[in-house]
C-alpha positions in Angstrom: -19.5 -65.2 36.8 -21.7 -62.9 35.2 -22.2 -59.1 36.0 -24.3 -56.2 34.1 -23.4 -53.1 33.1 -23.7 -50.5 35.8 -26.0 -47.6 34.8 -25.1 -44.4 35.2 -27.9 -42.1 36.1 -27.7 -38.0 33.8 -26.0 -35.1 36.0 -29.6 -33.2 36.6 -27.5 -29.9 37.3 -25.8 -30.1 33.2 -28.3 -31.7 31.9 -30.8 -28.9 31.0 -28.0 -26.7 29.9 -26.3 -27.3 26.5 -22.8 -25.7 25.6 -23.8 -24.2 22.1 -21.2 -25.2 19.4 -20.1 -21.6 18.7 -18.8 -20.5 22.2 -16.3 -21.8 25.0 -14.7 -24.1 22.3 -11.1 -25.0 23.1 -10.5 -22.6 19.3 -11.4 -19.5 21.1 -8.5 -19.5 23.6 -4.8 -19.5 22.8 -2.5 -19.3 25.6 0.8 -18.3 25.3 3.7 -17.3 27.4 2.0 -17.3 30.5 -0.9 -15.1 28.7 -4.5 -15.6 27.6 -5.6 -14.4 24.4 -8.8 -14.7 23.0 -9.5 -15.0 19.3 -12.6 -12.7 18.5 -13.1 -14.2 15.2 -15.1 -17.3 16.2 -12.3 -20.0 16.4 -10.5 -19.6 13.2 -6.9 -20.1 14.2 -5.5 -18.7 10.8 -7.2 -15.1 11.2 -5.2 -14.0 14.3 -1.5 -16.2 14.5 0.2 -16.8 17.8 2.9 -14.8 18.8 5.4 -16.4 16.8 3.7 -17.9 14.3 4.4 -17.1 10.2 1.9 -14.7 9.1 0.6 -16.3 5.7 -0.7 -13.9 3.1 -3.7 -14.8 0.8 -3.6 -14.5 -2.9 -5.2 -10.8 -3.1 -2.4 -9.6 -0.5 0.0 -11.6 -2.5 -1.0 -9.7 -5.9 -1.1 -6.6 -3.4 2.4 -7.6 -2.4 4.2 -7.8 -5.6 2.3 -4.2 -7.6 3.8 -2.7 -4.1 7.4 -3.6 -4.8 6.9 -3.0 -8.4 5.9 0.4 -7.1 9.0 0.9 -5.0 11.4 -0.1 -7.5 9.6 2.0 -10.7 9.1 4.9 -8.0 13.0 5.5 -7.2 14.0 4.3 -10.9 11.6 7.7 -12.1 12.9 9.8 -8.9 16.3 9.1 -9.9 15.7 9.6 -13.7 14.6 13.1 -12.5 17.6 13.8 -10.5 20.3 13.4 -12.7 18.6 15.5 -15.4 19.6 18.7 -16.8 16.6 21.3 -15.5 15.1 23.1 -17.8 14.7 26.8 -16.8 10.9 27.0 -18.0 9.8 24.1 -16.3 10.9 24.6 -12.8 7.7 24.2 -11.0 6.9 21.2 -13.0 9.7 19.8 -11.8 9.3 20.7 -8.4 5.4 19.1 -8.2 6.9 16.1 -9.9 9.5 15.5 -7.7 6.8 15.9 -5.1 4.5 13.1 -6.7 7.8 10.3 -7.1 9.1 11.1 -3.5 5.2 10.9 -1.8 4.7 7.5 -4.1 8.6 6.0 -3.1 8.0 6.9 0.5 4.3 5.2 0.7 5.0 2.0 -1.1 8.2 1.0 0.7 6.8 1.6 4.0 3.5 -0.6 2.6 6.0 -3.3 0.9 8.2 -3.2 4.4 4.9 -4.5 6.0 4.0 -7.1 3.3 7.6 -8.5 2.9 8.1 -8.8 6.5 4.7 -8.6 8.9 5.9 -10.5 11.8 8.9 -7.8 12.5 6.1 -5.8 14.4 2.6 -5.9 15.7 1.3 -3.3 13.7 2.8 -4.8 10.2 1.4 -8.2 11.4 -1.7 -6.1 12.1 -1.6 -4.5 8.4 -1.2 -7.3 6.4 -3.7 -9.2 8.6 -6.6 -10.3 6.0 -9.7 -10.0 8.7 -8.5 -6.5 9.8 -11.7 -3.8 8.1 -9.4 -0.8 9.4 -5.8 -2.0 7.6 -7.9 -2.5 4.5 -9.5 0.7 4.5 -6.3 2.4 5.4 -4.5 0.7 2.3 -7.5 2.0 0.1 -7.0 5.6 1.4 -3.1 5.7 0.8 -3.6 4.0 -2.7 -6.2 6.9 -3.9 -4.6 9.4 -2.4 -1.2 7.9 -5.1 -4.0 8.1 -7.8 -5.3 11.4 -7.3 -1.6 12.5 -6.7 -1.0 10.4 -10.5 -4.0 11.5 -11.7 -2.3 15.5 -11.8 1.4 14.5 -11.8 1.5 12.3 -14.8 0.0 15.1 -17.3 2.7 17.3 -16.0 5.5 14.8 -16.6 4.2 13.8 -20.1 3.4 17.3 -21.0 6.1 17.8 -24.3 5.7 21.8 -23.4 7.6 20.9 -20.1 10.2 18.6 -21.5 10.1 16.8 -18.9 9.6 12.8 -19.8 9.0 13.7 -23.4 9.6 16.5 -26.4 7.5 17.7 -29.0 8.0 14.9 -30.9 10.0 12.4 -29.5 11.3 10.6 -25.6 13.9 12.8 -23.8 13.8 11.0 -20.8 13.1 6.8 -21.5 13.7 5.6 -18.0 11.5 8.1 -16.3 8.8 7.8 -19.1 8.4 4.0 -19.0 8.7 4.3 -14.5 6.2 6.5 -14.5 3.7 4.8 -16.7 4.2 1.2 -14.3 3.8 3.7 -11.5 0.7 5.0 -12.4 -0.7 1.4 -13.7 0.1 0.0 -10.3 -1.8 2.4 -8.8 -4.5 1.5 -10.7 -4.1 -2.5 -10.0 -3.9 -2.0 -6.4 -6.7 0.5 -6.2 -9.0 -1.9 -8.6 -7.9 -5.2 -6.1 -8.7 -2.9 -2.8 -12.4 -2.6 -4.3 -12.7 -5.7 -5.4 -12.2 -7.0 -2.1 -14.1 -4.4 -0.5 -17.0 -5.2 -3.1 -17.0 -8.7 -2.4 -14.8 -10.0 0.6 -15.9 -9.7 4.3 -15.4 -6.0 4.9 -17.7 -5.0 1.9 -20.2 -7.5 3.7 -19.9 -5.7 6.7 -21.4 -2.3 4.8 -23.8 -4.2 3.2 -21.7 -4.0 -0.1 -21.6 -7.1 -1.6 -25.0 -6.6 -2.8 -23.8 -4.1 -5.4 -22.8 -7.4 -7.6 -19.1 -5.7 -8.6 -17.5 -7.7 -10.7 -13.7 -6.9 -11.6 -13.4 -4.4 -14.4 -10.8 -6.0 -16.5 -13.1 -9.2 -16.7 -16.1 -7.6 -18.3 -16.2 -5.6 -21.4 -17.4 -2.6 -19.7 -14.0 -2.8 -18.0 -12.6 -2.6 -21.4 -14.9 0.4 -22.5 -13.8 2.2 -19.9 -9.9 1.7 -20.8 -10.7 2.2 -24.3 -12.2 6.2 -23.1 -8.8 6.8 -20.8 -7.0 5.5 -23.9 -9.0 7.8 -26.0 -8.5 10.7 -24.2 -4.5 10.2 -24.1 -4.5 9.6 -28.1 -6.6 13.3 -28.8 -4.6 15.2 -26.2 -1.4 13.5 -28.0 -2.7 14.4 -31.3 -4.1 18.1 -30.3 -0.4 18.6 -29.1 1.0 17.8 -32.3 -0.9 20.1 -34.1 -0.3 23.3 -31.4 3.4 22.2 -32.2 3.4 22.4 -35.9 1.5 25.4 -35.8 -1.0 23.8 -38.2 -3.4 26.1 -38.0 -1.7 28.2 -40.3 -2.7 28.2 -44.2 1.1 27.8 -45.1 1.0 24.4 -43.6 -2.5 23.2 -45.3 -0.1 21.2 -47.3 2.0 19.7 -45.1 1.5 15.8 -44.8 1.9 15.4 -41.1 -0.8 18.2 -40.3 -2.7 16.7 -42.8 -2.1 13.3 -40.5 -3.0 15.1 -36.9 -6.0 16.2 -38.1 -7.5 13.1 -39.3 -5.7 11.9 -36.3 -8.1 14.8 -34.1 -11.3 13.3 -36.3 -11.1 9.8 -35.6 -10.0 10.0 -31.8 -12.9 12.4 -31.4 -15.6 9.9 -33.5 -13.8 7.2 -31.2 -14.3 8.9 -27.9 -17.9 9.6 -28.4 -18.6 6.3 -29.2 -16.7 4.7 -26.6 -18.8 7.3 -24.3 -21.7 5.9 -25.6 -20.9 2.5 -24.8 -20.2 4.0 -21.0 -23.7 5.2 -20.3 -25.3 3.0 -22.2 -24.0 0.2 -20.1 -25.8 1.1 -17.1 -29.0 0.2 -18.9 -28.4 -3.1 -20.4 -31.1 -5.3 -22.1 -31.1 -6.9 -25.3 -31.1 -3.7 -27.2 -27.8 -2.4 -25.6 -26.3 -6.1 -26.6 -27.2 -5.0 -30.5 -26.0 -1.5 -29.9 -22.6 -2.8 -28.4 -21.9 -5.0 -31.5 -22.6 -2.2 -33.8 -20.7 0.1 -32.1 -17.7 -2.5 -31.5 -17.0 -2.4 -35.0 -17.2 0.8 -36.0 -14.7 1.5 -33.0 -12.4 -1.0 -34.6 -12.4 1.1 -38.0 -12.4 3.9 -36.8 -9.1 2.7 -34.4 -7.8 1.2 -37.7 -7.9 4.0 -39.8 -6.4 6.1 -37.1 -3.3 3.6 -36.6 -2.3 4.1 -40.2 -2.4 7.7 -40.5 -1.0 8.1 -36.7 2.1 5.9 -36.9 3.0 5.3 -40.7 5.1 7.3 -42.7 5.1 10.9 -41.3 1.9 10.5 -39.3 2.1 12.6 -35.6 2.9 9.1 -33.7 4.8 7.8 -36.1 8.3 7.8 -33.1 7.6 6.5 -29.7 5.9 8.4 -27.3 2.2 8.9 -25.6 0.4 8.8 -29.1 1.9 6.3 -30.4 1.6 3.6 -27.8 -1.8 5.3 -27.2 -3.2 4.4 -30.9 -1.5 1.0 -30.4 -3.8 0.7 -27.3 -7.1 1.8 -28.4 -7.1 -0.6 -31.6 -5.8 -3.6 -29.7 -8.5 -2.6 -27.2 -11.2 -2.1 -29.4 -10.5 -5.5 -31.3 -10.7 -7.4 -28.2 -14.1 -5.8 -27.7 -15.2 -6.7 -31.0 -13.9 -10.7 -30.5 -15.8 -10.7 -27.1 -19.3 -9.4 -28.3 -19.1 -11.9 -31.3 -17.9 -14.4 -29.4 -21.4 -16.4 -28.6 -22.2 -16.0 -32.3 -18.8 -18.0 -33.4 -19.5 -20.3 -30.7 -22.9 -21.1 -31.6 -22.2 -21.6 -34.9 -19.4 -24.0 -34.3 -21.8 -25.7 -31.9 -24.3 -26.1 -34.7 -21.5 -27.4 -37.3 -20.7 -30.0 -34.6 -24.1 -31.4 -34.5 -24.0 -31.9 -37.8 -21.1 -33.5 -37.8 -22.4 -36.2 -35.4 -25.5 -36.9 -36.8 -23.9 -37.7 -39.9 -23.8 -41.4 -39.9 -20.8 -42.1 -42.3 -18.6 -39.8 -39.7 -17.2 -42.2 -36.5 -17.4 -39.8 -33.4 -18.8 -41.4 -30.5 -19.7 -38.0 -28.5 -18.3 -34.2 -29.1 -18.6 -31.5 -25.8 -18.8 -28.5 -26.4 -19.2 -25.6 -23.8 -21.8 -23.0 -25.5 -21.3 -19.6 -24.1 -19.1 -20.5 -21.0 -19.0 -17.5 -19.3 -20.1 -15.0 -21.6 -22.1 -13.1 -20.8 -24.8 -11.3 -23.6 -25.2 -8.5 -20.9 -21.8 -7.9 -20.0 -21.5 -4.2 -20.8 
């Protein structure tokens, strides 16, 4: 016995109206406890978690997460420091602003490592950490500059020698709160560079249109490193200027002595290095192919000039020649200013090896089937 199919005839009431893809999906709706809650982000499950459900951070919360406890722990290791020493009587109101800046930066950063550590112990943690919220972004931005402008005064004050604070005239007084409140201040720096990076280039910068600025990441570019190499600058001649109020070199009687002799060499090549590095800094909004030339030029006179002032600063009786700000300072810009150097010759080295390579290979007595080699991956000629 044979039948046919019976066929079914369309619904004329549904037919002429389509359910678009992006609305009433089953995504949009979570219900919960008796509760309906709707998911204003389109779907996406992992932006908003149930109620009970792990919050999961992503990797720039994650980096976020770990400079904020790094903060907490250097911030009360630097407080402390500062508790349990001996006041001096001519520094009291030093003292008292630097207590201020360690007390602002431990409370801040444990209350913004309480919420990253554990976000699902409240609503407005979950809501803090929460990587599609514009407002807990912004909010995490504004406490992280308001730590840097707070740094950006306290941290003279604590490494002024005059004060005694962190450091003498010529030497560490305080280790602990010295080396706290230098990771202080650089986390301030990381979390405030991440923040913009994200705001730059993540969702939230999209929003406000930008992500059409094209910001890259300062510590992946050489202008980045231009940049550190001025701050670096700037601490080496304040370090070196110090030295020679201290000695009182300005006197004739010490025309002779070998360690004003050192500071003021020390003064000449910081300043050279600082206007060059400045250079480099407005120069770099230009670009072109003549900046390129101008940026190896300049790259290696910066590295003499950061050479000569690391022997005369920290061998024999130079002014950085014991740990402290200058010291670690010259260290800094040298290192700095070398890896500037190896960057901008970096294509040239490449295509040379690139060119040795060919020749290599065309050589018929030599038995290499094929050689790859990644010419100029990612450099870039106008990164300055």
């Amino acid at each position: 016995m044979s039948s046919s199919p019976r066929q079914s005839t369309p619904d004329t009431n549904f037919g002429d109206d389509q359910v678009p893809e992006d609305q009433g999906t089953m995504q949009d709706i979570a219900i919960s406890g008796g509760g309906i809650a709707m998911n204003e982000d389109g779907g996406d499950p992992e932006s908003q978690p149930e109620p009970g459900q792990a919050t999961v951070l992503d990797k720039s919360a994650l980096r976020r997460c770990s400079a904020w406890i790094t903060l907490v722990v250097a911030s009360s290791l630097a407080y402390a420091s500062l508790a349990v020493e001996k006041a001096s009587a001519n520094a009291l109101d030093q003292r008292v602003w630097s207590f201020a800046v360690l007390g602002t930066t431990m409370v801040i950063s444990l209350g913004v490592a309480a919420c990253f550590v554990a976000p699902d112990c409240n609503p407005c943690a979950r809501a803090f950490v929460s990587s599609s919220s514009s407002t807990a972004r912004f909010f995490e931005l504004f406490l992280s500059l308001l730590m840097f402008i707070l740094w950006c005064i306290g941290l003279p004050i604590i490494m002024d020698p005059s004060n005694g604070i962190a450091i003498g005239l010529t030497q560490i007084v305080n280790a602990n709160l010295y080396l706290a409140s230098w990771v202080c201040f650089g986390c301030v720096v990381f979390i405030v560079g991440d923040l913009m990076g994200d705001l730059f280039t993540g969702e939230q910068g999209s929003g406000v249109g930008l992500s059409r600025l094209g910001y890259q990441r300062f510590w992946k570019t050489r202008r980045g490193k231009w940049f550190a190499l001025t701050a670096i600058t700037g601490i080496a001649l304040s370090g070196s200027v110090r030295t020679f109020q201290a000695f009182d070199c300005r006197q004739a009687v010490m025309n002779s002595n070998s360690t004003c002799i050192d500071t003021k060499i020390a003064i000449s090549m910081t300043v050279l290095a600082g206007i060059i590095s400045l250079i480099m800094v407005g120069i770099g909004r230009v670009g072109g192919m003549m900046a390129v030339h101008v940026e190896k030029v300049l790259s290696i006179a910066a590295s003499i000039v950061w050479t000569i002032g690391l022997v005369v600063v920290t061998f024999g009786e130079g002014p950085g020649h014991s740990l402290g700000n200058l010291f670690f300072a010259t260290w800094g810009g040298f290192i700095t200013s070398v890896l500037i150097t190896a960057d901008c010759y970096r294509n040239v080295f490449t295509r040379r090896a690139a060119a040795a390579v060919t020749a290599e290979g065309n050589n018929p007595n030599n038995n290499i089937d094929q050689i790859e080699m990644q010419e100029d991956a990612g450099v870039d000629e106008s990164d300055i």
